[in-house]
C-alpha positions, 0 to 999 in steps of 0.5 A: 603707546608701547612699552619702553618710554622715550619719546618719540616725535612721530607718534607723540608718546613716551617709551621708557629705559632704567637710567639709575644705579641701585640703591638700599631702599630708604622705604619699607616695603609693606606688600608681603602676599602675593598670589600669582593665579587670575581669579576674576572673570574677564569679558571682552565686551567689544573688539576694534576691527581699526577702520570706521569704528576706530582702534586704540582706545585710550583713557577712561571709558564713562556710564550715562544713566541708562548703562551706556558705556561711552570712550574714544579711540585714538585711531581709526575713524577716517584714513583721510583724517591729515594727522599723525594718526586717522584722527580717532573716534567717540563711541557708545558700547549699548549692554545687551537686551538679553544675557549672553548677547553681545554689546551693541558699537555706535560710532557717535563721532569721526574726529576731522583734525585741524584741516576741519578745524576740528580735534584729532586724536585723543590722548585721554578719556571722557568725563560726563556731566549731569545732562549727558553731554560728553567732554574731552580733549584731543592732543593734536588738531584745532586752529593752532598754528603749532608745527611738527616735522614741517607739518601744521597739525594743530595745537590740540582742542577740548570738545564737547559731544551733546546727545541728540535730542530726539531719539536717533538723531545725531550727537553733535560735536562743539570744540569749546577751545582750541589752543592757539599756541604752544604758549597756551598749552600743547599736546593736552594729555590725560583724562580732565576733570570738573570742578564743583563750579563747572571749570574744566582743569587737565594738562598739557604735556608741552607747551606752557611758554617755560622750560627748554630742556624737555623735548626737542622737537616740541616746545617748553616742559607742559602746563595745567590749564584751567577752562571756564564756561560762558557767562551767556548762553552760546558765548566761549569758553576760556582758557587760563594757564594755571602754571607753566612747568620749567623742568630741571635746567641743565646742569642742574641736580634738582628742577620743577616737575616737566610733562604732566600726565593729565588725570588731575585730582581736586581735595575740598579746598580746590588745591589740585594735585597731579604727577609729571613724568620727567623733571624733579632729580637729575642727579648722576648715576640716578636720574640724570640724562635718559632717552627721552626726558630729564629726571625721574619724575614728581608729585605736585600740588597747585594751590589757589590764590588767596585773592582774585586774580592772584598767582597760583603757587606751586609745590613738588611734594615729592621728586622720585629718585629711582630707588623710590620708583621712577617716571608715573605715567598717570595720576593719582588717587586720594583716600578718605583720610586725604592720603594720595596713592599712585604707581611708577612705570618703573624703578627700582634699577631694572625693576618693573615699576611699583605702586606708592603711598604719599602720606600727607604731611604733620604739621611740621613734616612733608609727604612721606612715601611708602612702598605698597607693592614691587611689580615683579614683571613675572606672574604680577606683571610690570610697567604699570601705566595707569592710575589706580582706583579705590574701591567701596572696600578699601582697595586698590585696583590698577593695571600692568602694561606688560609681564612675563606670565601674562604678556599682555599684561594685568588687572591686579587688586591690593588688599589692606591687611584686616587690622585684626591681624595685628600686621600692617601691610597690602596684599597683590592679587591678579584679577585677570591676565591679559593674553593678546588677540582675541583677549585684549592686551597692554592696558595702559594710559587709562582709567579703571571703573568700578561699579555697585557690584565689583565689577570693572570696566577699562579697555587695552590698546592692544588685542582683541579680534581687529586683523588690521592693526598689528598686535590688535586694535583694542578692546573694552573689557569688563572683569567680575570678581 
């Protein structure tokens, strides 16, 4: 991942470019604190070297029961791995016995790509059930016949790593499906989820079977995928294509939401919400056109159907405008009232990206949109490009991909204003600047956790101590208050 967005067929991600004209800003900016200084303590908890033990982690990183941090790498691993990359990895970073000493890698599993009938490269994170078997999904790889450039490297594939069940045995890896073709779902993208049933639900930034003005060089505008687990023991997982995104048809001033970030959240009826990158308001002099993808971008919302077997009915809930922020990168996050927050990669007009509140609708309104926090690019940084995370407190904590002050980017945290100030409002705080090798740098495309003590844990794709990538090849971090 790099820092503008506009996509790029030989490495399959997105680099951005300000595309609309400035405008008054219809939303009331509520973020008046701003406090330049870092004031939480950063440790880099491990550096990739690039070779076997992987580079460019990416997505959210997971705890099992003993302390154990678990992620993936999108490279490294196997230089013979025939895939856009080196396939990537699956590794466990152990905390020390003693204080001070440093955590111990264990590289769990080489992906192989689609030649081994295996995942190559994953776009997003882990997500851990109650047994410790670890799930994900790759973007390339698996038995699909989809082609790019000339080359079959594979539709993609969501696998499962199960823990050895003896002590120092190996983890062994099951792909639980691989998409067949880009009808199905292309390039999955993001962090999955589980629901309450054991279903598996991300997405796809291509494919779906819908849409034909998203990309050049890969199929139709993405989808959200549903995968079920077997009735039987040992029988197969099954994927449904839960809604096809269509994009904005050319010409047109308004369209569907087209290529989902993955990072999908549930409310308590099982309506899933999530954002896509491009789609949504096309219109001139705001979001028309741009080097990578038509539109600035949505909010949507999948609801359920009321009978088996029905049609799940989508909505966009909210079509930025630029003005508004442009182009979320990751998804969103509900608060306990069902309210939905998330950032922009960019917007206003040459502005650096912002973090936004959707309000759920009265009874007779829609979601309404609130302006929480402009990114300034200098002390604050800029382009954020995760998903935000509440803490126990009430707070938001998020990432900047890049900045001025703090080139390789931020940790921030924003405060809601105590109520007995009489003020309404949030407060931005750096928690950590990231400076590049040996610190890590570019925190983007992942997921931050949080634990009991405050305490929280992401990688960067960029930095650390690894010589063999340019820029560095990743670190895990963890950051104290």
């Amino acid at each position: 991942m790099f820092l503008t967005m506009n996509h790029n067929p030989a490495d399959g991600i997105h680099f951005f470019e300000p595309k609309s004209e400035m405008l008054a800003l219809l939303i009331v900016v509520l973020a008046a604190v701003s406090t330049a200084s870092a004031n939480g303590h950063e440790k880099v908890l491990y550096s990739f070297q690039g070779g076997t033990d992987g580079a460019t982690p990416v997505g959210k990183v997971v705890f099992d029961t003993a302390g154990n941090l678990y992620g993936v790498t999108q490279n490294g691993g196997s230089s013979s791995c025939p895939s856009i990359y080196q396939c990537g990895t699956v590794y466990q970073l152990a905390p020390p016995a003693k204080k001070g000493d440093p955590w111990t890698e264990t590289v769990l599993y080489v992906f192989k790509g689609n030649a081994g009938s295996d995942g190559a490269s994953p776009f997003g994170g882990l997500v851990i059930d109650g047994a410790g078997n670890l799930f994900g999904a790759t973007a390339y790889g698996g038995t699909g016949d989809c082609v790019l450039l000339g080359s079959k490297l594979g539709c993609g594939a969501v696998f499962e790593l199960s823990p050895p069940k003896q002590k120092d045995g190996k983890w062994s890896e099951t792909v639980l499906y691989s998409f067949p073709t880009a009808m199905q779902g292309y390039v999955p993208w993001g962090d999955l989820v589980f629901d309450n049933a054991g279903n598996l639900y991300g997405a796809t930034q291509f494919g779906g079977g819908r849409g034909t003005t998203c990309n050049g060089f890969y199929q139709d505008c993405g989808a959200v995928f549903e995968l079920s687990p077997p009735k039987t023991r040992g029988g197969r997982w099954t994927e449904k294509v839960l809604y096809g995104f269509k994009g904005v048809r050319n010409g047109a001033q308004f369209g569907d939401g087209a290529n989902p970030n993955g990072g999908l959240v549930l409310d308590d009826k099982g309506t899933i919400f999530g954002t896509t990158f491009f789609g949504g308001n096309n219109e001139k002099g705001k979001c028309q056109g741009g080097n990578g993808g038509t539109g600035c971008g949505t909010v949507f919302m999948l609801q359920p159907p009321t009978t088996k077997g029905g049609v799940w009915t989508e909505k966009v809930i909210h079509r930025f405008d630029a003005q508004n922020g442009s182009n979320p990168s990751a998804g969103i996050v509900f608060d306990g009232k069902g309210d939905l927050y998330g950032a922009t990669s960019a917007g206003p007009k040459n502005g650096y990206g912002l973090v936004f509140e959707l309000k759920k609708p009265s009874r007779t309104g829609g979601w309404t949109e609130t302006l929480l926090s402009l990114l300034n690019d200098r002390n604050e940084g800029g382009y954020p490009m995760s998903a935000l995370v509440f803490s126990g407190k009430g707070e938001l904590y998020g990432t900047a991909s890049s900045g001025d002050e703090f080139r390789g980017g931020t940790l921030f945290r924003l405060s809601p204003t105590p109520k007995k100030t009489g003020r309404q409002g949030w407060s931005f705080h750096v928690l950590h600047g990231f400076t590049g090798s040996p610190d890590g740098a570019y925190p983007a495309a992942t997921t931050l956790v949080l634990d009991k003590l405050g305490n929280v844990f992401s990688n960067t794709q960029l930095g650390g101590t690894g010589q063999s990538c340019q820029g560095g090849c990743g670190a895990v971090y963890e950051v104290s208050p």
